[in-house]
N, CA, C and O atoms as a Maestro MAE file, in Angstrom:
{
 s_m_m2io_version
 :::
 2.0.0
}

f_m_ct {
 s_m_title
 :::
 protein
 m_atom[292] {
  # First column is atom index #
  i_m_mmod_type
  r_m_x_coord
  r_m_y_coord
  r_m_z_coord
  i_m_residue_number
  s_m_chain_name
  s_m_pdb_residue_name
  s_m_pdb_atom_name
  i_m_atomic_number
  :::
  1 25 3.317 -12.300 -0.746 1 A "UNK " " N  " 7
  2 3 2.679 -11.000 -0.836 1 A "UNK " " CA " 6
  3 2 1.451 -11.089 -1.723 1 A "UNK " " C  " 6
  4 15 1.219 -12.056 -2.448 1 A "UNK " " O  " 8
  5 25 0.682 -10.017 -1.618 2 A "UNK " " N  " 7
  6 3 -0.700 -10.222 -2.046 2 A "UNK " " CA " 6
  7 2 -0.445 -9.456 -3.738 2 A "UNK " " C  " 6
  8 15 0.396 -8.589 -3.973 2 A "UNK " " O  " 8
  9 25 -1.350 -10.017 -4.688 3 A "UNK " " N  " 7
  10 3 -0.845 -9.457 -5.776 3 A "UNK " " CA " 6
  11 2 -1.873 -8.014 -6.009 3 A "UNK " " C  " 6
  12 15 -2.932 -7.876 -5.398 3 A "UNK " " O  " 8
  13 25 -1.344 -7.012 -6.990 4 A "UNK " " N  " 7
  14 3 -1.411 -5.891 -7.191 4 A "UNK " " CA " 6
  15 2 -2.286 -5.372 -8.553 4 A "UNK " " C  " 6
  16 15 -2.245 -4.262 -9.083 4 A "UNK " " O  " 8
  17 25 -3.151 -6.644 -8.963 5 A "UNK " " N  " 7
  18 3 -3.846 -6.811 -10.217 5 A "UNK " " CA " 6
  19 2 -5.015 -5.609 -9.936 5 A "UNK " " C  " 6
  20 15 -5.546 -5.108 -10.927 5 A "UNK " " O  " 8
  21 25 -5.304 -5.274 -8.950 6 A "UNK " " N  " 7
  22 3 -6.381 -4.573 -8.705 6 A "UNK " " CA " 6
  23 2 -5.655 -2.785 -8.525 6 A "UNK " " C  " 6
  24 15 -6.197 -1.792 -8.038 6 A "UNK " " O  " 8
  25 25 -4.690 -2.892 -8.948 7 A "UNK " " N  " 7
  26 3 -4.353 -1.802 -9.001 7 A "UNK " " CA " 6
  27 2 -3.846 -1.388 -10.855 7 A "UNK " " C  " 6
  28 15 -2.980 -1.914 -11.554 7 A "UNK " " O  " 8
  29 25 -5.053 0.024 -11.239 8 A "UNK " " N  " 7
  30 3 -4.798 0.379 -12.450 8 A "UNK " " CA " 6
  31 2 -4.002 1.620 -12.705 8 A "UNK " " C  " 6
  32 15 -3.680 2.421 -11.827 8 A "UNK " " O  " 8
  33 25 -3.698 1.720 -14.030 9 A "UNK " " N  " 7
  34 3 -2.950 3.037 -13.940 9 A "UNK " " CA " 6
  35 2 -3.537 3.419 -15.756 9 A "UNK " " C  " 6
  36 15 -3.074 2.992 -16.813 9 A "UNK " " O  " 8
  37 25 -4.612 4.299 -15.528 10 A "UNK " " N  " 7
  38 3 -5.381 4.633 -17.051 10 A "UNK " " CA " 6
  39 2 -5.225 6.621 -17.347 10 A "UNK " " C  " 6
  40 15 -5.943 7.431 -16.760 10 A "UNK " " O  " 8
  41 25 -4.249 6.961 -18.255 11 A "UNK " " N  " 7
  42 3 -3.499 8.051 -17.885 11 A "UNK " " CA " 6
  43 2 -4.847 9.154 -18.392 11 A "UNK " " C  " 6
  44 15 -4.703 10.342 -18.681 11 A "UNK " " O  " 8
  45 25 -6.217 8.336 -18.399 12 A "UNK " " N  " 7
  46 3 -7.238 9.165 -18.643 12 A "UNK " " CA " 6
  47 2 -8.220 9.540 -17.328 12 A "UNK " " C  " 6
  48 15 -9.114 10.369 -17.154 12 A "UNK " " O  " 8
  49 25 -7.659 8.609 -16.577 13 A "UNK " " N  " 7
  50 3 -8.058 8.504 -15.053 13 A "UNK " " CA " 6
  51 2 -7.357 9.207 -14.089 13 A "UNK " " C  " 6
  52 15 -6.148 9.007 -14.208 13 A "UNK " " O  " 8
  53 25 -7.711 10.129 -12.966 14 A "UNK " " N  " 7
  54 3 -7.313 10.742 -12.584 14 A "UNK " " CA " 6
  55 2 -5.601 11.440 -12.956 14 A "UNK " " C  " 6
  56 15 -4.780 11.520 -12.042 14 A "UNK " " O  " 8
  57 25 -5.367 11.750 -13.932 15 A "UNK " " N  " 7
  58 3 -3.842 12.040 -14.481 15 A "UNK " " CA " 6
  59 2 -2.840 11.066 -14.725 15 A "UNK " " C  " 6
  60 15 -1.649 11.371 -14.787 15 A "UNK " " O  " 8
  61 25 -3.278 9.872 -14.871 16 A "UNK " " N  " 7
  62 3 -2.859 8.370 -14.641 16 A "UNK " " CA " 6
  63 2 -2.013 8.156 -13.330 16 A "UNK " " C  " 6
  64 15 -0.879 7.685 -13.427 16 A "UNK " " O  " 8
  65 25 -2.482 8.454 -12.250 17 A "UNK " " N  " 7
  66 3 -2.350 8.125 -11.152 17 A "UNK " " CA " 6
  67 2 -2.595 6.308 -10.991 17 A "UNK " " C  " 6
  68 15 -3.189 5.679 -11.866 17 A "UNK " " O  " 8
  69 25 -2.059 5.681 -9.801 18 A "UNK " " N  " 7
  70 3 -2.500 3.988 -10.016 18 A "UNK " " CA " 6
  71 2 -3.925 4.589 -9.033 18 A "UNK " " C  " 6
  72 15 -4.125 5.374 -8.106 18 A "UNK " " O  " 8
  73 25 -4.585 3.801 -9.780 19 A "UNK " " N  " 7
  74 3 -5.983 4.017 -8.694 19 A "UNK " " CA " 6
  75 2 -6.489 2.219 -8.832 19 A "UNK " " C  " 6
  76 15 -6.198 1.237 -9.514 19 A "UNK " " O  " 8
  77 25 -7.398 2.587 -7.725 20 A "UNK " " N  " 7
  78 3 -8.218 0.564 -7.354 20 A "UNK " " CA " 6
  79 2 -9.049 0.140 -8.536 20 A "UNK " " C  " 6
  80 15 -10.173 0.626 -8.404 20 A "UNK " " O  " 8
  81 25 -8.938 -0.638 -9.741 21 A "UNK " " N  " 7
  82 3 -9.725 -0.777 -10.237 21 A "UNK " " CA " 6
  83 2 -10.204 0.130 -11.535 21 A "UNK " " C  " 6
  84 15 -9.571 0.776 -12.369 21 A "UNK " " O  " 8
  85 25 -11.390 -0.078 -11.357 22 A "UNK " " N  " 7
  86 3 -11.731 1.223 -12.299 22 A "UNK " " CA " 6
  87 2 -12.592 2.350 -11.274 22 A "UNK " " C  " 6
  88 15 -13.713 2.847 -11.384 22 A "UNK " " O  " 8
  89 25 -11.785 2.459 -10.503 23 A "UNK " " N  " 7
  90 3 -12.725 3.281 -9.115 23 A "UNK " " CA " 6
  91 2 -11.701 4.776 -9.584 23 A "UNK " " C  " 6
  92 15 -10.787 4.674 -10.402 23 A "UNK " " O  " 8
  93 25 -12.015 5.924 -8.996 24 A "UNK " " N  " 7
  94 3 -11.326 7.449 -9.404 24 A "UNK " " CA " 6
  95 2 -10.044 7.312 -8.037 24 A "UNK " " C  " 6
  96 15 -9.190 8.159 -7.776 24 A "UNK " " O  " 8
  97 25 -10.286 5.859 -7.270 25 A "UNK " " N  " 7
  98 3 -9.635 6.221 -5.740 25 A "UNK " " CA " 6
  99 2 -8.467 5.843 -5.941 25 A "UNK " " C  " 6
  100 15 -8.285 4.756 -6.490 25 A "UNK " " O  " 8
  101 25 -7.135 6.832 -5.454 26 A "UNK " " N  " 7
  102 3 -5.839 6.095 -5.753 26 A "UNK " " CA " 6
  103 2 -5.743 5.628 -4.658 26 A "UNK " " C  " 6
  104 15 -6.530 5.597 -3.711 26 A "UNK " " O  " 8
  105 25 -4.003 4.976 -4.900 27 A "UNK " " N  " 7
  106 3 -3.408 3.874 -4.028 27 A "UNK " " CA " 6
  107 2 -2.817 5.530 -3.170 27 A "UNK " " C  " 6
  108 15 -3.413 5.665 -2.101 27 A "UNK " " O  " 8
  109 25 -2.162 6.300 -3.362 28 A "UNK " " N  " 7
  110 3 -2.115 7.720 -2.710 28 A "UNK " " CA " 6
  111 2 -3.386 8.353 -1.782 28 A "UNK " " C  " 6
  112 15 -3.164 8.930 -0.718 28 A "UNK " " O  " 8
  113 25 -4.465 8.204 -2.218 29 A "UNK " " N  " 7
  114 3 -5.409 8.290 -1.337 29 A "UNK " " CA " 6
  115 2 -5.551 7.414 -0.140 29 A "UNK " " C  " 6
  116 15 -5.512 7.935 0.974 29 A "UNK " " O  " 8
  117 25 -5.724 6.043 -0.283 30 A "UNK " " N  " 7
  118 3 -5.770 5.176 0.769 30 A "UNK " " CA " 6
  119 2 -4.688 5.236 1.711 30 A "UNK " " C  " 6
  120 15 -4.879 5.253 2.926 30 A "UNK " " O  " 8
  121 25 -2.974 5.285 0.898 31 A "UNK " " N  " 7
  122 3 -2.077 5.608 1.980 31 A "UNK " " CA " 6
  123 2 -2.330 7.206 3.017 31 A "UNK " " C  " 6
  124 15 -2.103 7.256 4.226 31 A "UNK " " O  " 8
  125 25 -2.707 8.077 2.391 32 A "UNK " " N  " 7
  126 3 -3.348 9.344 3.206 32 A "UNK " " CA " 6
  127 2 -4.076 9.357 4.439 32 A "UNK " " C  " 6
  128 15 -4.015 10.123 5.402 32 A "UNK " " O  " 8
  129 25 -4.986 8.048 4.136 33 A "UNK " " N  " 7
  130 3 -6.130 7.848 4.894 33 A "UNK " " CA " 6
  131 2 -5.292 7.313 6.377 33 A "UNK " " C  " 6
  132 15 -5.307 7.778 7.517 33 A "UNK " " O  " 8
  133 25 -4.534 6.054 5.738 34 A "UNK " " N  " 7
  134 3 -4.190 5.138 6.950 34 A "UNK " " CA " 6
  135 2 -3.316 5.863 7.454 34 A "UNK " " C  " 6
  136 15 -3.438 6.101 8.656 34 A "UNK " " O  " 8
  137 25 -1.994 6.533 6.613 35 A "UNK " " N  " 7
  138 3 -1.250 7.790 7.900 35 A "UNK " " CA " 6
  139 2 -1.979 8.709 8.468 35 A "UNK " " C  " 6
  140 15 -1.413 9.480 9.244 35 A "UNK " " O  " 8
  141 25 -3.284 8.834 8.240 36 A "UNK " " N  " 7
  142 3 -3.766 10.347 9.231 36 A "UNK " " CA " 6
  143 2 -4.571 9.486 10.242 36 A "UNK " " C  " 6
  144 15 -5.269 10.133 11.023 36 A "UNK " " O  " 8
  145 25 -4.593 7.959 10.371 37 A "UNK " " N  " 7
  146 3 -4.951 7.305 11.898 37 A "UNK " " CA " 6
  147 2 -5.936 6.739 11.281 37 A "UNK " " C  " 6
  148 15 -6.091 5.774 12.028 37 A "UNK " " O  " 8
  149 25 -6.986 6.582 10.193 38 A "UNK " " N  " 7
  150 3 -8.062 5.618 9.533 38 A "UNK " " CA " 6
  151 2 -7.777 4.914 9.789 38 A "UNK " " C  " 6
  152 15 -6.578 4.867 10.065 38 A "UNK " " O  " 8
  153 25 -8.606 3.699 9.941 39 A "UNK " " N  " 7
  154 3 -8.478 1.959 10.021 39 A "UNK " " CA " 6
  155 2 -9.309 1.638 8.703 39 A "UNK " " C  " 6
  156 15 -10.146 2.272 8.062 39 A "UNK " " O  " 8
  157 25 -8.757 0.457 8.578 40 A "UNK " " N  " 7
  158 3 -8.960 -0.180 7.058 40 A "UNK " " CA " 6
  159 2 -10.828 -0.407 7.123 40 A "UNK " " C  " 6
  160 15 -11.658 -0.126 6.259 40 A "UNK " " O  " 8
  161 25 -10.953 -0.797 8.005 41 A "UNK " " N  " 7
  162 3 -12.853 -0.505 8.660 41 A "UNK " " CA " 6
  163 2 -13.219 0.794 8.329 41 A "UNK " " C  " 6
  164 15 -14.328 0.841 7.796 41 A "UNK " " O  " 8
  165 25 -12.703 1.783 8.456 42 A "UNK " " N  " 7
  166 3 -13.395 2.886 8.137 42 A "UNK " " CA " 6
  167 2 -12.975 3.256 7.068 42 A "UNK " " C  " 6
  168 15 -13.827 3.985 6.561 42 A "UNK " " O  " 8
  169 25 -11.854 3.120 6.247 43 A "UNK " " N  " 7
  170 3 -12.121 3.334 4.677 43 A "UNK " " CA " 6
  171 2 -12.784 2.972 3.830 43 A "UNK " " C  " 6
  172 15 -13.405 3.604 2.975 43 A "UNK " " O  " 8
  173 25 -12.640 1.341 4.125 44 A "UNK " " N  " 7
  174 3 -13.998 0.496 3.507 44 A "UNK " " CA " 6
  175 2 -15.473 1.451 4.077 44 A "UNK " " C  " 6
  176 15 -16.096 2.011 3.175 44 A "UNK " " O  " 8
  177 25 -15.828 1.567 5.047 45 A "UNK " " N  " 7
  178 3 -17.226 1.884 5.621 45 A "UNK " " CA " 6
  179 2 -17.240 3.605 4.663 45 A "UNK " " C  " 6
  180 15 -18.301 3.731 4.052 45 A "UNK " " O  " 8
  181 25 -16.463 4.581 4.521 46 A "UNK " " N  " 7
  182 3 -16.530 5.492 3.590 46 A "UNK " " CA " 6
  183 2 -16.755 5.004 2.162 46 A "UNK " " C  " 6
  184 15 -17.692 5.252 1.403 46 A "UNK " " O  " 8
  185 25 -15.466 4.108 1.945 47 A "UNK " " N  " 7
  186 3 -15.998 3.899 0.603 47 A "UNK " " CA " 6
  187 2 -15.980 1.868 -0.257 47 A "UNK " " C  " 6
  188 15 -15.139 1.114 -0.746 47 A "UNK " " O  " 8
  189 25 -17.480 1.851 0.041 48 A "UNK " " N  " 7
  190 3 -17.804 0.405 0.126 48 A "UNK " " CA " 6
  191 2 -17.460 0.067 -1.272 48 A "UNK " " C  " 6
  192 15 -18.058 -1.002 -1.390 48 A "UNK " " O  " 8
  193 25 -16.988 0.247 -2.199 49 A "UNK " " N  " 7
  194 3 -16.349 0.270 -3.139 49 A "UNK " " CA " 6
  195 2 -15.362 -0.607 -3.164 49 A "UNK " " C  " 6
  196 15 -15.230 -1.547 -3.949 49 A "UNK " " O  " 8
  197 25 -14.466 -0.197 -2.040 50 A "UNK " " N  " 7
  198 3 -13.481 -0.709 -1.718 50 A "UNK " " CA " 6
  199 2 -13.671 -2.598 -0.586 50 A "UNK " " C  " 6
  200 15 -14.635 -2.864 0.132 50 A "UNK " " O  " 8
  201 25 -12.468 -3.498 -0.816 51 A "UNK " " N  " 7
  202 3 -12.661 -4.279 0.058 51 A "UNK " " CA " 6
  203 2 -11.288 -4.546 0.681 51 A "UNK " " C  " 6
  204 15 -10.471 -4.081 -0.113 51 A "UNK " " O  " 8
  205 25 -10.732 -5.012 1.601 52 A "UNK " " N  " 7
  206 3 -9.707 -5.312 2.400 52 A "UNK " " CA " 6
  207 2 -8.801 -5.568 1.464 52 A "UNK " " C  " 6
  208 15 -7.786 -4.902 1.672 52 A "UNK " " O  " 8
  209 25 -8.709 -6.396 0.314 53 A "UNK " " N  " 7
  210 3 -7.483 -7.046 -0.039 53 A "UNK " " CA " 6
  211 2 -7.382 -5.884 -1.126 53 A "UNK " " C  " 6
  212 15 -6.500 -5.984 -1.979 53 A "UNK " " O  " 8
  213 25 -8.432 -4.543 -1.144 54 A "UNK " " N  " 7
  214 3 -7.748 -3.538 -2.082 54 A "UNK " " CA " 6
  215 2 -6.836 -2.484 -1.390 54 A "UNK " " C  " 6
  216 15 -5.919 -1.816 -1.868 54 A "UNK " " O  " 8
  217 25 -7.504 -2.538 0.260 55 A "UNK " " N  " 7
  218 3 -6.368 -1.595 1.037 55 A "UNK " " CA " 6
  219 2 -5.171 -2.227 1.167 55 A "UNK " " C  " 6
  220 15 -4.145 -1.552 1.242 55 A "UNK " " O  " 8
  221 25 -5.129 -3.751 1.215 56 A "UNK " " N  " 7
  222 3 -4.317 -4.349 1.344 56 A "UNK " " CA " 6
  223 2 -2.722 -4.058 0.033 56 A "UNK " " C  " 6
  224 15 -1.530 -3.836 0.244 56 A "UNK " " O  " 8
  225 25 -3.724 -4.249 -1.539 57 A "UNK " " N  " 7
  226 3 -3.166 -4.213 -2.701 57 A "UNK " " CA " 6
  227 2 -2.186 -2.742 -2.530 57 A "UNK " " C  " 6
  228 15 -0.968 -2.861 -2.667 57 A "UNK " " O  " 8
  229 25 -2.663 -1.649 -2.288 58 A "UNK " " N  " 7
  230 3 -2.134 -0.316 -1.745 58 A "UNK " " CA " 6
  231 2 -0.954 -0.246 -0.968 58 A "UNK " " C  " 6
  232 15 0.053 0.407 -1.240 58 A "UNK " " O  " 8
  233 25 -1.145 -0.941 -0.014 59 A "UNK " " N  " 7
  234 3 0.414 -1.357 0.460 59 A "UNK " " CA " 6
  235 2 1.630 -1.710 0.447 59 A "UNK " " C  " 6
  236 15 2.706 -1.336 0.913 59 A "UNK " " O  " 8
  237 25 0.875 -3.175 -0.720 60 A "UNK " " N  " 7
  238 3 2.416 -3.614 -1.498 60 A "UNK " " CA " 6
  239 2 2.312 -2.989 -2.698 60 A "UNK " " C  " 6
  240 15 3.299 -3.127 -3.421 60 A "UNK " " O  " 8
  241 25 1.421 -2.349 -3.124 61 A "UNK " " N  " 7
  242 3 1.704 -1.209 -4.144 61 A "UNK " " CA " 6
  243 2 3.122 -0.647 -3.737 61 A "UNK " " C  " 6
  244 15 4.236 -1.103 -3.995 61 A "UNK " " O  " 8
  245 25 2.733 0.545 -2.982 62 A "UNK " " N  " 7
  246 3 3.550 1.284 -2.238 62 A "UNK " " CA " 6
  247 2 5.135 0.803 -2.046 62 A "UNK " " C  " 6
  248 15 6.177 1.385 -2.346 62 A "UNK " " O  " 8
  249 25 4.916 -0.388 -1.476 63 A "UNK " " N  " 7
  250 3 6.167 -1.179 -0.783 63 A "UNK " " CA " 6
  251 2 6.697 -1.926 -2.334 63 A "UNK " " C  " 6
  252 15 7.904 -2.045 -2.545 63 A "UNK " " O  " 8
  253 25 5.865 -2.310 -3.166 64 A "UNK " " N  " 7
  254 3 7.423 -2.591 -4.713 64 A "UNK " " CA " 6
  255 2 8.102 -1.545 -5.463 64 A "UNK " " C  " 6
  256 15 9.177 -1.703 -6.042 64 A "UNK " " O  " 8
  257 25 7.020 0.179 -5.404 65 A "UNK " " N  " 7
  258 3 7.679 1.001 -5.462 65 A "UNK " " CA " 6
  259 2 8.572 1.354 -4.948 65 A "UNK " " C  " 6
  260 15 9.646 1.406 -5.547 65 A "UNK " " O  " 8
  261 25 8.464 1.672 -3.829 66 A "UNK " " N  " 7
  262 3 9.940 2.120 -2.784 66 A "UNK " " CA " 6
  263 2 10.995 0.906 -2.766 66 A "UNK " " C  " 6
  264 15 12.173 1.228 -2.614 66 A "UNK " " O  " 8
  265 25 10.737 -0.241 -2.884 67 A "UNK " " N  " 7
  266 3 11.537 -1.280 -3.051 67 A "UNK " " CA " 6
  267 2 12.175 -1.193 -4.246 67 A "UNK " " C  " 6
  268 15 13.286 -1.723 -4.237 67 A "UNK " " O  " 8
  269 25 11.823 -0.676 -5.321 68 A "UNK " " N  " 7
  270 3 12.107 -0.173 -6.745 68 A "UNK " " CA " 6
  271 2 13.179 0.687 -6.887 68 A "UNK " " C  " 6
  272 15 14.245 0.401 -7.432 68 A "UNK " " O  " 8
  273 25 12.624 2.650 -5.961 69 A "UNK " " N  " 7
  274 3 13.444 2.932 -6.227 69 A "UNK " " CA " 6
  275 2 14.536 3.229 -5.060 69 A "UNK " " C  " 6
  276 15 15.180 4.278 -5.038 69 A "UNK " " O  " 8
  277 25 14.667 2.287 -4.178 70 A "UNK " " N  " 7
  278 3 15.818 2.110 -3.027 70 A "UNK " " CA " 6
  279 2 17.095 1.542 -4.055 70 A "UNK " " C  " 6
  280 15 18.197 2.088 -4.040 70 A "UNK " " O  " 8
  281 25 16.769 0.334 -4.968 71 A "UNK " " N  " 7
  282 3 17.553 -0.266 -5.652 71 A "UNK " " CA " 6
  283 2 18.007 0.081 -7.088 71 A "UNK " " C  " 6
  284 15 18.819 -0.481 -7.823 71 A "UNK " " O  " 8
  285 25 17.086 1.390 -7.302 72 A "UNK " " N  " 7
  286 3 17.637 1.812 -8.275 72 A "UNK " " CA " 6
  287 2 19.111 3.181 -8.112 72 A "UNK " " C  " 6
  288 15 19.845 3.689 -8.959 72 A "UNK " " O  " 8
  289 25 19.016 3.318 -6.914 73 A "UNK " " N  " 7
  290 3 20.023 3.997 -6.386 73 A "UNK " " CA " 6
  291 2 21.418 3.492 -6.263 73 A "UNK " " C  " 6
  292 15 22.288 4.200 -5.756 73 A "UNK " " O  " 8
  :::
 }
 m_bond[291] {
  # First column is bond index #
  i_m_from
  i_m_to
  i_m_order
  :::
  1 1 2 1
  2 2 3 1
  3 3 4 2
  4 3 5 1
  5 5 6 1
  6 6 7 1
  7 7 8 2
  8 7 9 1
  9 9 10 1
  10 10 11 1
  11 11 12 2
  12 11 13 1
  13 13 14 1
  14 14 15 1
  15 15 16 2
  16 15 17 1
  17 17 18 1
  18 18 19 1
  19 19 20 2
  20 19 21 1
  21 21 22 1
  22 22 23 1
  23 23 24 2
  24 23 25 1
  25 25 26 1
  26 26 27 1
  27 27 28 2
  28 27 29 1
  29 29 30 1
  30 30 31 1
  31 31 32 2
  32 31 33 1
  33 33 34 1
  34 34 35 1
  35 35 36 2
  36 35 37 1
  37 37 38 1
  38 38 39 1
  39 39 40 2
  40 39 41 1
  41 41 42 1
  42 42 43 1
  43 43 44 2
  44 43 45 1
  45 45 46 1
  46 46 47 1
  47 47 48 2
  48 47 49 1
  49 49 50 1
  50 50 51 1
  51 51 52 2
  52 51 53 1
  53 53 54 1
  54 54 55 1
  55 55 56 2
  56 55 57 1
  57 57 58 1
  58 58 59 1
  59 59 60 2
  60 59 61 1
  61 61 62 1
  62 62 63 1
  63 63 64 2
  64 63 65 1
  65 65 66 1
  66 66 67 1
  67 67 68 2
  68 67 69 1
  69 69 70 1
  70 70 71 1
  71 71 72 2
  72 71 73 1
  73 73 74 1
  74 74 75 1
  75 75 76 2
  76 75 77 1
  77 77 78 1
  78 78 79 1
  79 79 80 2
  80 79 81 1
  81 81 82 1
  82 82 83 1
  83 83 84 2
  84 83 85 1
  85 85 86 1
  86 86 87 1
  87 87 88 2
  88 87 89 1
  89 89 90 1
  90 90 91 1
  91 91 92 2
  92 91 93 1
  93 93 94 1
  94 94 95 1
  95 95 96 2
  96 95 97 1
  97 97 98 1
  98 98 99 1
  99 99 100 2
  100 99 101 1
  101 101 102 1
  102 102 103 1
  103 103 104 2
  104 103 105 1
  105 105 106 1
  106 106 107 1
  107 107 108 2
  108 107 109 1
  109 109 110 1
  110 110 111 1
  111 111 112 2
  112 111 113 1
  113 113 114 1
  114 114 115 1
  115 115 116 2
  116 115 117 1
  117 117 118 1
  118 118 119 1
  119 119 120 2
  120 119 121 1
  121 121 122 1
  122 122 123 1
  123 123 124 2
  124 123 125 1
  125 125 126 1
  126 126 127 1
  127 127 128 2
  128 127 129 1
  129 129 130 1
  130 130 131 1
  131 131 132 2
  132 131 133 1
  133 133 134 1
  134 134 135 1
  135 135 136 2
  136 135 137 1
  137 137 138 1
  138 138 139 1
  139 139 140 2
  140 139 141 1
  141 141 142 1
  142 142 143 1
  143 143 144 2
  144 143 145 1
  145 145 146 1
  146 146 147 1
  147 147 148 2
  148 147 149 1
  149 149 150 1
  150 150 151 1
  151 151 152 2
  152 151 153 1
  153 153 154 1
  154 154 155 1
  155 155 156 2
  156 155 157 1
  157 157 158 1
  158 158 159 1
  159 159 160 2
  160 159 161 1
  161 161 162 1
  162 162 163 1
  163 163 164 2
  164 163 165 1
  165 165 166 1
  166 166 167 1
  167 167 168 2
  168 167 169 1
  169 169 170 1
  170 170 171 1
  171 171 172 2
  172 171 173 1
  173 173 174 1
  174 174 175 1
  175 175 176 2
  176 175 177 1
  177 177 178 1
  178 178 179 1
  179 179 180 2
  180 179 181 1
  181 181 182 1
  182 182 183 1
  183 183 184 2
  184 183 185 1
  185 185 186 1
  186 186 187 1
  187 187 188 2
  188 187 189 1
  189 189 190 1
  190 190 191 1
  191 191 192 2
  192 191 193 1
  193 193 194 1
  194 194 195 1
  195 195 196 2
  196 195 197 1
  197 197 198 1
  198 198 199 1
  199 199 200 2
  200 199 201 1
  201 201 202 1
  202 202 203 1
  203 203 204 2
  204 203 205 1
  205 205 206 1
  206 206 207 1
  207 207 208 2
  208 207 209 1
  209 209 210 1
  210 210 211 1
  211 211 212 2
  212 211 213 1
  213 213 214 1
  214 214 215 1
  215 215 216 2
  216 215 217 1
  217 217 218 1
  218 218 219 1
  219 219 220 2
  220 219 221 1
  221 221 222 1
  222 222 223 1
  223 223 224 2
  224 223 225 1
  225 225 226 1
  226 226 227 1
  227 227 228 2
  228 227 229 1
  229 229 230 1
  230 230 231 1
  231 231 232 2
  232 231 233 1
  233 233 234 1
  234 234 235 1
  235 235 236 2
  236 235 237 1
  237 237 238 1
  238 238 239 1
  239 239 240 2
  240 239 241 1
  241 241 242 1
  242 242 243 1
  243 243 244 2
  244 243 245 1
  245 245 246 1
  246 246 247 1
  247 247 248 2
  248 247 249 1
  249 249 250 1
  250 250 251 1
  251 251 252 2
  252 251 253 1
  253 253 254 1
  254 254 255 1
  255 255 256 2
  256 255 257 1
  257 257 258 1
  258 258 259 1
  259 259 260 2
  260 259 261 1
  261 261 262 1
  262 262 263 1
  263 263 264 2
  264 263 265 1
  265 265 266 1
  266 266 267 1
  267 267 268 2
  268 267 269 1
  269 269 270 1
  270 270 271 1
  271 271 272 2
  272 271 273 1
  273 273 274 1
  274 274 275 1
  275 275 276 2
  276 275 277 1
  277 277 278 1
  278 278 279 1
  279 279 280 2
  280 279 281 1
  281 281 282 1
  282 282 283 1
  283 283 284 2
  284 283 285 1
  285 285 286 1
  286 286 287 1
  287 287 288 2
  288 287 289 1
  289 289 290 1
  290 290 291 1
  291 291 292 2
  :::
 }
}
C-alpha cells in the first residue's frame, strides 16, 4: 500500500480535519469528489495542487481508518 505521509492533520487547519499536505483540501473532500462520479483526472485538473499518489494517499487514508474502526468493534 501506498504510504499516507502526505496526509496532515493541523487542528489549526481546517478544524483539524486530515487534509493533503499543507493544502486547506481534505482527504473527505477528495472522497466526495470520486463518489459523486469525478475521475482522479479531473480532480487533479480542478485542483493542480494535487497529484495522483495524493488521491491515491486518500484512499488508504480512508481504508486504515475503517480498517481501524471495524476492529475496534
Amino acid at each position: 500500500m501506498s504510504s499516507t505521509t502526505s496526509i496532515t492533520i493541523d487542528p489549526a487547519r481546517r478544524s483539524g480535519k486530515p487534509c493533503i499536505r499543507d493544502t486547506r483540501i481534505t482527504v473527505y473532500d477528495v472522497l466526495e469528489y470520486l463518489a459523486s462520479g469525478m475521475s482522479e483526472a479531473e480532480i487533479i485538473a480542478d485542483f493542480p495542487e494535487l497529484n495522483s499518489d495524493d488521491v491515491r494517499n486518500c484512499l488508504v487514508f480512508a481504508a486504515d481508518r475503517e480498517r481501524r474502526l471495524v476492529g475496534a468493534a
